[in-house]
C-alpha positions in Angstrom: 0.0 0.0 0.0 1.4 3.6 -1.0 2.1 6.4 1.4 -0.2 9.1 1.8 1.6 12.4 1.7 0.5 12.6 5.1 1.8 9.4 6.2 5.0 10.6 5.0 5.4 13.4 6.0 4.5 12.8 9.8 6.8 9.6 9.8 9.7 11.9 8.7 9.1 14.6 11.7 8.3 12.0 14.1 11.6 10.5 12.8 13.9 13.7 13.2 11.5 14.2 16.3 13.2 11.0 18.0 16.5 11.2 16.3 16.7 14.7 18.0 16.1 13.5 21.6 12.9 13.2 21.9 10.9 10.4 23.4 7.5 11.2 23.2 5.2 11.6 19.4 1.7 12.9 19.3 0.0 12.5 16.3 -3.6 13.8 15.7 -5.4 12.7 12.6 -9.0 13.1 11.9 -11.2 9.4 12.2 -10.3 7.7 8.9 -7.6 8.9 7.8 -5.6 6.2 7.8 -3.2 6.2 11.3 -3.3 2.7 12.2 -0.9 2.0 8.4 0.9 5.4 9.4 2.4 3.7 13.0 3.0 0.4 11.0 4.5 2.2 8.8 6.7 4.0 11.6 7.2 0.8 13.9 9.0 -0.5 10.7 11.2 2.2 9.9 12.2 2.8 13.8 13.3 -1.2 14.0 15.3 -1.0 10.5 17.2 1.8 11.6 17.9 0.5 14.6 16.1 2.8 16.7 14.0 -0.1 18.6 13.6 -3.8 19.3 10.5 -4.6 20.1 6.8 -2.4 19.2 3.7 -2.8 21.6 0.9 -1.2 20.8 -2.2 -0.7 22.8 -5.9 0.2 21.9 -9.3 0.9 23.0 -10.9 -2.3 21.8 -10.1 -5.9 21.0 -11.7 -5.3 17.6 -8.5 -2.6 16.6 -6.5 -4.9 18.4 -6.6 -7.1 15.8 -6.9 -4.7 13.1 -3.4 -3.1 14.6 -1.7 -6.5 14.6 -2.5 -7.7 11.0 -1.7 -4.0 9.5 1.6 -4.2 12.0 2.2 -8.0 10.9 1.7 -6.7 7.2 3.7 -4.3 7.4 6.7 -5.5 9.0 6.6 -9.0 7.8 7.1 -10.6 11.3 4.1 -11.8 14.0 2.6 -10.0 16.4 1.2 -12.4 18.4 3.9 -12.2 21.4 5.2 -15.5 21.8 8.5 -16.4 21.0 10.4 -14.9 17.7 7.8 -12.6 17.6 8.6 -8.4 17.3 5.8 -7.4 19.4 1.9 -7.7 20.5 -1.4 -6.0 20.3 -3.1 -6.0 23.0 -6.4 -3.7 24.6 -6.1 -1.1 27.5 -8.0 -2.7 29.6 -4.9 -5.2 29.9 -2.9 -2.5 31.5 -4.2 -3.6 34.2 -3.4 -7.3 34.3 0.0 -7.6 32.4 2.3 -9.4 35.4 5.9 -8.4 36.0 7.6 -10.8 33.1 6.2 -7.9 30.9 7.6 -4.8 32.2 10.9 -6.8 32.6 10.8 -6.1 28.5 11.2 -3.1 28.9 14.6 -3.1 31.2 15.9 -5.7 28.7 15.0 -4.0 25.3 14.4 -1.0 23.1 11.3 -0.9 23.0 9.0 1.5 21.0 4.8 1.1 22.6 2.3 2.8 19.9 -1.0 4.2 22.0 -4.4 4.5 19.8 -6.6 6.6 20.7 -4.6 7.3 23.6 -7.4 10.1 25.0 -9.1 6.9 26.8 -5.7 7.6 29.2 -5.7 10.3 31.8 -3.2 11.6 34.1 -0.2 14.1 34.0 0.4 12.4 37.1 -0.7 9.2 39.6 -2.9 11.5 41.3 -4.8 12.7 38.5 -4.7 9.4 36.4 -7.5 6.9 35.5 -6.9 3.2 35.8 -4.8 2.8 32.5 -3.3 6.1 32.7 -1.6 5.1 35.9 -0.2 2.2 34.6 1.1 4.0 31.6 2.9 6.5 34.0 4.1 3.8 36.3 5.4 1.7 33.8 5.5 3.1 30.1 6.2 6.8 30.3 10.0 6.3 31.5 10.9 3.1 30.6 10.0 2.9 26.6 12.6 3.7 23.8 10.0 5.8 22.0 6.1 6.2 22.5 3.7 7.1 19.7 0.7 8.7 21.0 -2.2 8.8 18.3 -5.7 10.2 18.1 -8.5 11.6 16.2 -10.3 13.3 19.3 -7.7 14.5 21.5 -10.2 15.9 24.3 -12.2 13.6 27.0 -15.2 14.1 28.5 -13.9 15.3 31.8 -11.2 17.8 32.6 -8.0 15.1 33.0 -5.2 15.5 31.0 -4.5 13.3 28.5 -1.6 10.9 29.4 2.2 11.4 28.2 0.3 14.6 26.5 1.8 18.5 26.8 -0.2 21.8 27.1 0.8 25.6 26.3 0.3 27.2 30.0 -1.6 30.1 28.8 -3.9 28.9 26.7 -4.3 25.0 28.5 -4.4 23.7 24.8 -2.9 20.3 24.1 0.1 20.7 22.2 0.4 18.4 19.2 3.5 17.1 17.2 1.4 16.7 14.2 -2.2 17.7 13.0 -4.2 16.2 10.2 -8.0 17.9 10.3 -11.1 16.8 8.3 -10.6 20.0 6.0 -7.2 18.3 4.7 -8.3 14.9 4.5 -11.0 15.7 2.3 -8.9 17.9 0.1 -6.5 14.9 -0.4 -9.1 12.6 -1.0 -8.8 10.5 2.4 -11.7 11.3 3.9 -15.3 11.7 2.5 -17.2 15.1 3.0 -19.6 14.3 5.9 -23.2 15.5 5.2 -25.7 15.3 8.7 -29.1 15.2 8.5 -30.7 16.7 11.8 -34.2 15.2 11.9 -37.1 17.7 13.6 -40.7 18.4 14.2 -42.1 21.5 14.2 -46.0 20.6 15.5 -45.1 19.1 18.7 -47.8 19.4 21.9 -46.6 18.6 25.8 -49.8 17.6 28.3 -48.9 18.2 31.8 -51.1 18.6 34.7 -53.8 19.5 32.5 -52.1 22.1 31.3 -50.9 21.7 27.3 -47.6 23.1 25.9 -46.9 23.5 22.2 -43.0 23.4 20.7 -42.2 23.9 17.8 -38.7 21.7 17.6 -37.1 19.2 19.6 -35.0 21.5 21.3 -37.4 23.8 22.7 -39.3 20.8 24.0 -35.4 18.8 25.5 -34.9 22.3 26.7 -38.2 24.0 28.4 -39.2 21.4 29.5 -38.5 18.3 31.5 -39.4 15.6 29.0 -36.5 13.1 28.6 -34.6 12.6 25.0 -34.8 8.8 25.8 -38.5 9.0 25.1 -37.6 10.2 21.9 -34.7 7.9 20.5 -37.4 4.9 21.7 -40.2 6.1 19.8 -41.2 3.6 17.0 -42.6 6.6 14.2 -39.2 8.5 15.1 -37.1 5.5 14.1 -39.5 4.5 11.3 -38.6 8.1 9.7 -35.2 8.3 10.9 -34.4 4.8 9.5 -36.6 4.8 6.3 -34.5 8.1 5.5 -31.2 6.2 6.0 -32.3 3.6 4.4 -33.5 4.9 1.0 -30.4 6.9 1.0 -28.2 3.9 1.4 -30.3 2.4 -1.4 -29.4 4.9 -4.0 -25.8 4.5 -3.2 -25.6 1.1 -3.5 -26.9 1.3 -6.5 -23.4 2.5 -7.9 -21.6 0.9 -4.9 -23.3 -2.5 -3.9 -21.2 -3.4 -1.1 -22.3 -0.1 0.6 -23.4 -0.3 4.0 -24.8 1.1 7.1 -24.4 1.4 10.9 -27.2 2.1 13.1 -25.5 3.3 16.8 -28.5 2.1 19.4 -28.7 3.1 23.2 -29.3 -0.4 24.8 -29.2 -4.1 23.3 -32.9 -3.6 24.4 -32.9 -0.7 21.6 -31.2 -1.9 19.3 -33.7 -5.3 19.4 -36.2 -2.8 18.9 -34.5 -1.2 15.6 -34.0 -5.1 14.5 -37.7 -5.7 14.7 -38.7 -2.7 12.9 -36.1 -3.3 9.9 -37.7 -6.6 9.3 -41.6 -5.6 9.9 -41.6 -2.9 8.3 -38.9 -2.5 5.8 -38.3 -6.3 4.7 -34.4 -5.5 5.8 -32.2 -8.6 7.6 -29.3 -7.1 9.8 -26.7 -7.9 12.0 -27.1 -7.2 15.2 -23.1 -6.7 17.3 -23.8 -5.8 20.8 -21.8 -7.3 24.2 -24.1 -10.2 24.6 -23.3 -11.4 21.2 -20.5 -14.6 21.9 -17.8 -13.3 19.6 -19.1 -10.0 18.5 -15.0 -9.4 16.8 -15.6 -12.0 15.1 -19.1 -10.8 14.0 -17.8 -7.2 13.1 -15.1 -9.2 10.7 -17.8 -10.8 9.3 -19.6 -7.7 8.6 -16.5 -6.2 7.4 -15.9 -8.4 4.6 -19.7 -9.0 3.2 -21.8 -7.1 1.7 -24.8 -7.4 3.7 -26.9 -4.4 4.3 -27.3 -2.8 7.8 -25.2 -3.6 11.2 -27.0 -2.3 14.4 -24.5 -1.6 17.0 -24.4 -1.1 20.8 -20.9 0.4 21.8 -19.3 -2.4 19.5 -18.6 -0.3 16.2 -17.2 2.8 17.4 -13.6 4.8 17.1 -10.9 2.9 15.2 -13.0 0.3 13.9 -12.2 0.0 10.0 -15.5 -0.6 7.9 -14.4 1.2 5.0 -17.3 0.3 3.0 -20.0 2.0 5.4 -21.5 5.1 4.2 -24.3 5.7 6.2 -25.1 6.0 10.1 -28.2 6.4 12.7 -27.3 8.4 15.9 -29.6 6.9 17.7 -27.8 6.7 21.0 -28.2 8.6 24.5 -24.1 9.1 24.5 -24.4 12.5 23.7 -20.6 13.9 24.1 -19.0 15.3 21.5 -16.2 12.7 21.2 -18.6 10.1 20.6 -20.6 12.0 18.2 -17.0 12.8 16.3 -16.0 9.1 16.3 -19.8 7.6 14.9 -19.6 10.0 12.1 -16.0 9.5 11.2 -17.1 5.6 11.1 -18.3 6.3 7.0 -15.8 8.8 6.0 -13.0 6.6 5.2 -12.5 7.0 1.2 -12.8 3.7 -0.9 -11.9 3.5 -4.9 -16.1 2.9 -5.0 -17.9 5.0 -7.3 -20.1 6.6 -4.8 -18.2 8.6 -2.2 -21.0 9.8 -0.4 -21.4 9.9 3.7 -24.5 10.8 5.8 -25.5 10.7 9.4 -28.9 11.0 10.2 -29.7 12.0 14.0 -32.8 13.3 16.0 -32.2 17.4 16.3 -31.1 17.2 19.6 -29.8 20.7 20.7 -26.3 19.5 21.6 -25.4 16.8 18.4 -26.7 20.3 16.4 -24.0 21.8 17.8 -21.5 19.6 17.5 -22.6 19.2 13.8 -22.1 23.0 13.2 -19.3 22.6 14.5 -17.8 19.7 12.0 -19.5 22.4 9.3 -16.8 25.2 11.0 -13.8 22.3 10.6 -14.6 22.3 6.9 -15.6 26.0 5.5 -15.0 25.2 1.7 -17.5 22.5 2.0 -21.4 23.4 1.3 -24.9 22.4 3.2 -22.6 20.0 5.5 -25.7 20.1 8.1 -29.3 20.2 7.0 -32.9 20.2 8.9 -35.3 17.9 8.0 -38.8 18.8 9.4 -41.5 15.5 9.5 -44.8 17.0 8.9 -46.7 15.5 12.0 -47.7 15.9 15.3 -45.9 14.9 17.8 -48.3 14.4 21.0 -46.9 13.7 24.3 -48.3 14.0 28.0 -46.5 14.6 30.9 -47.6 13.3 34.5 -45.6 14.4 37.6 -46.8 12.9 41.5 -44.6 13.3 44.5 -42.4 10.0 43.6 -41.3 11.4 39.8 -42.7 12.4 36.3 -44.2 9.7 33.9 -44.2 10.7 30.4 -47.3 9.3 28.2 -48.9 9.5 24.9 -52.2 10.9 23.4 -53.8 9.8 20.5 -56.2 7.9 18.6 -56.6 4.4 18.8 -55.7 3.8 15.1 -52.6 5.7 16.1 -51.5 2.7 18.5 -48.3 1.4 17.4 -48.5 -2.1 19.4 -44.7 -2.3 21.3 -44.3 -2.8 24.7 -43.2 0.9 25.5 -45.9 3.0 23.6 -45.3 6.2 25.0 -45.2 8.6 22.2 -46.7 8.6 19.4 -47.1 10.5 16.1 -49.8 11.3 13.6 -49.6 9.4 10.1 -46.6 10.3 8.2 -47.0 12.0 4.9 -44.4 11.6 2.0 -43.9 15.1 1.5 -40.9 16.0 3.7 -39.7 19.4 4.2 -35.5 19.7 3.7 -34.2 22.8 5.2 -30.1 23.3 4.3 -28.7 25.3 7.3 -25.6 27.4 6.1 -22.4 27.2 7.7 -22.2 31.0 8.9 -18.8 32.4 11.0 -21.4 34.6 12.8 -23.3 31.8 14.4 -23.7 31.3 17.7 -23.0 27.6 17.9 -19.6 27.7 16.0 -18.1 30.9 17.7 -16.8 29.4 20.5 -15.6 26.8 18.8 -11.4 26.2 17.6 -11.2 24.2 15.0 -8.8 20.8 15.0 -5.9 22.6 13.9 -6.4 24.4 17.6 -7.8 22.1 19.7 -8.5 22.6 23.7 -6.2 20.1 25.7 -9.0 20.2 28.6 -12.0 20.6 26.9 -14.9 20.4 29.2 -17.1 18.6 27.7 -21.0 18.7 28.8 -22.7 15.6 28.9 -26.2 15.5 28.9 -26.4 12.0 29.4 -24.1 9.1 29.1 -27.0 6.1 29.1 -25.1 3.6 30.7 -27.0 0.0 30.4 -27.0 -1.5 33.5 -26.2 -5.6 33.2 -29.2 -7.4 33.0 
C-alpha cells in the first residue's frame, strides 16, 4: 500500500523528532484517515534503523486490536502475536491492568517503541490525577520505553484530566500536538469523505402536563423547556421508522453504484437496538446484524460484517472509534451518549474513502440541541464544504403528556386508537406520516452562535470540558 503524503510526512518529523532526543510523538489525525498504516509504517522504519527492538501497541478495543496487529504483521513481515520470535503484541487497555511483572521486565531488557491509539481513553499528567490505564502507563511506560507514539483523532475527554504522556501551552491550557491532520485536509487529499448530517425535527409538537398543554415547535425547545427526557424520543417507533426509512433509501441509491455499501445504526441499549432489528424486518423487509456485548464473539461478527456485503449492522458500543469498515456510508445516531467525542468518532465511522464509485457519507440523528451543535461545528472544521448540516422537518404531530406525583414524572402519549403502534413501551406517538418531507439546508455561517466558540482541529482545547447531557449507561441485565 502507498504512502499518503500525510503518512510521509508525519513519519519523517516523528523520525527527526526521535532522532533529536525526543521520546514522546503525538500525532492527531481526523477518524479515517488512515493512522493505524501510518504507525505500521513508523514501527517499521524505527526497527530497521535500529532505533527499537520490540513495538507494543495498545488500543481501546479488542476489535482494533486485531486490526493493529494484521496492519503491523503486514507491514513488518514478522508476527505479532507475542510468543516467541515474535517483534511485538497487540493488546487492549484494559490489559494495562493485568499484564504481570515478566512484561515490564521487556522493557529493562529492550528497546522498546509502545504505539497508543486513541490514547485520549488515558488520563493523568500524574498518579494522582490518572484513570486506571493512565496510571499504569505513568508507572510503567512513560520512563521506561525507547520511543512512545501517542495517536488520536479526538484529542479531548469528557472530563477535565489530561490526556496521558500529553503536553499543554500554560496560557492557553491547549494540548500541544506534534502533528495535525484535520477533516478540512483529509477531504482535500481525497482520504476522507465530505460528511453531510441530516438533523431530523418536528415543528408541531404538543406537551400535556397537569392538564395544562404546551406546544414546541422543535425538539430543542421541547429537550430544553421542559423536562421531557430525549430517551423517550430515540425509543419512539414513528421516530425511528422516519429516521431509518430516511437512512435507508439513501443507502439504497448508493448502493446502486456501490453494492457493497453499507450502514451502521449506533443504538442506546441491546434492548434498543432489538427494537431497531424488529422494525427493519416488519416494516422495511431489511435482515441485519445485530453486534452488541451479549453477542459470543461480536469481533468476530464485526469481521464478518466487514468483509460481506450485507446491508445494515446495528450496534451497541461495539462499532465505534478505530474500527475499520471502510465500505459504510451511512449512520443512525440513535444513541443517548451524547458527548461530542462520541458524536465525532460515529460519524467518522463512513468517512474513510474507498476506490467505490459513490463517495457519499451521511448521518442522520434526532435534532437534539447538543449533536446540532457539534454538527455546526464539524461544518466550521470544513468552511470550503457546502450544506454540511441540513434540517429535515417531519410533517406530523408529535403528542406527548406529561404526569408528575410526588415520587417522579411519567411521560405518556395521546392519541387515537388507530394511532396505537402495538410495542411494549408505547409512550409517544405521532400522527400518520405524509411523503412530502420538508428539507431545510442550514448554512455554515462564521457569525453563528454555535460555532463561535468553537477552535477548530488545527487548535484544539487540551482540557476541553465537555457537557454531557447524558451518558446512558446500560445497567447488566
Amino acid at each position: 500500500m502507498k504512502l499518503r503524503y500525510w503518512q510521509t510526512d508525519c513519519i519523517n518529523l516523528a523520525l527527526d523528532k526521535y532522532i533529536g532526543g525526543k521520546k514522546h510523538f503525538l500525532a492527531l489525525a481526523t477518524p479515517g484517515a488512515g493512522k493505524t498504516f501510518m504507525a505500521s509504517v513508523l514501527a517499521d522504519r524505527m526497527i530497521k534503523r535500529d532505533l527499537a527492538d520490540i513495538v507494543i501497541c495498545f488500543s481501546p478495543s479488542s476489535v482494533v486490536c486485531v486490526d493493529f496487529s494484521q496492519t503491523l504483521e503486514s507491514v513488518i513481515g514478522e508476527k505479532f502475536d507475542g510468543l516467541l520470535g515474535s517483534k511485538g503484541q497487540s493488546l487492549t487497555y484494559q490489559s494495562l491492568l493485568h499484564l504481570d511483572t515478566d512484561f515490564w521486565m521487556l522493557f529493562k531488557k529492550y528497546r522498546i517503541f509502545v504505539i497508543f491509539d486513541e490514547v485520549h481513553h488515558c488520563s493523568g499528567s500524574k498518579i494522582e490525577n490518572a484513570n486506571a490505564w493512565g496510571e499504569q502507563i505513568i508507572l510503567n511506560i512513560q520512563d521506561s520505553a525507547e520511543f512512545t507514539l501517542a495517536l488520536t483523532g479526538t484529542p479531548w475527554r469528557s472530563d477535565t484530566a489530561p490526556i496521558v504522556l500529553s503536553h499543554y501551552l500554560s496560557r492557553t491550557n491547549k494540548i500541544q500536538c506534534d502533528y495535525v491532520y484535520g477533516l478540512s485536509e483529509a477531504i482535500r487529499d481525497g482520504v476522507c469523505r465530505t460528511p453531510q448530517i441530516i438533523a431530523i425535527d418536528n415543528d408541531d409538537i404538543s406537551l400535556t402536563s397537569d392538564n395544562e398543554s404546551k406546544s414546541f415547535n422543535c425538539f430543542k425547545d421541547l429537550l430544553t423547556q421542559s423536562a421531557f427526557p430525549y430517551q423517550e424520543i430515540i425509543q419512539n417507533e414513528q421516530l425511528l421508522f422516519h429516521v431509518i426509512k430516511q437512512a435507508n433509501d439513501k443507502l439504497d441509491k448508493i448502493r446502486l453504484s456501490n453494492p457493497s455499501a453499507g450502514g451502521l445504526i449506533v443504538a442506546a441499549s441491546v434492548e434498543h437496538a432489538t427494537q431497531i432489528l424488529d422494525l427493519l424486518a416488519e416494516r422495511f423487509n431489511e435482515a441485519a446484524t445485530i453486534i452488541t456485548y451479549r453477542e459470543d464473539e461480536p469481533t468476530k461478527l464485526i469481521h464478518q460484517y466487514k468483509q460481506s456485503s450485507s446491508k445494515w449492522v446495528v450496534s451497541v458500543g461495539m462499532i465505534s472509534e478505530g474500527t475499520n469498515i471502510p465500505r459504510l456510508q451511512v449512520t443512525c445516531h440513535l444513541t443517548r451518549i451524547k458527548t461530542e467525542m462520541h458524536f465525532r468518532q460515529i460519524m467518522g465511522r463512513n468517512l474513510r474513502a474507498t476506490d467505490a464509485i459513490n463517495q457519499e457519507a451521511f448521518l442522520y440523528m434526532p435534532a437534539e440541541p447538543k449533536l446540532v451543535e457539534y454538527a455546526y461545528r464539524v461544518a466550521q472544521d470544513i468552511p470550503d464544504e457546502a450544506d454540511v448540516v441540513k434540517f429535515e422537518i417531519m410533517n406530523a404531530n408529535f403528542k406527548a403528556k406529561q404526569d408528575t406525583d410526588g415520587s417522579g414524572q411519567e411521560v405518556k402519549a395521546e392519541c387515537s386508537p388507530n394511532e396505537i403502534i402495538n410495542t411494549k413501551k408505547d409512550k409517544l406517538y405521532f400522527n400518520e406520516f405524509k411523503d412530502n418531507l420538508e428539507l431545510q439546508t442550514t448554512p455554515t455561517n462564521k457569525n453563528n452562535p454555535l460555532t463561535n466558540t468553537y477552535e477548530s482541529m488545527m487548535n484544539i482545547f487540551g482540557r476541553f470540558k465537555q457537557e454531557t447531557l447524558e451518558l446512558g449507561l446500560t445497567p447488566l441485565e
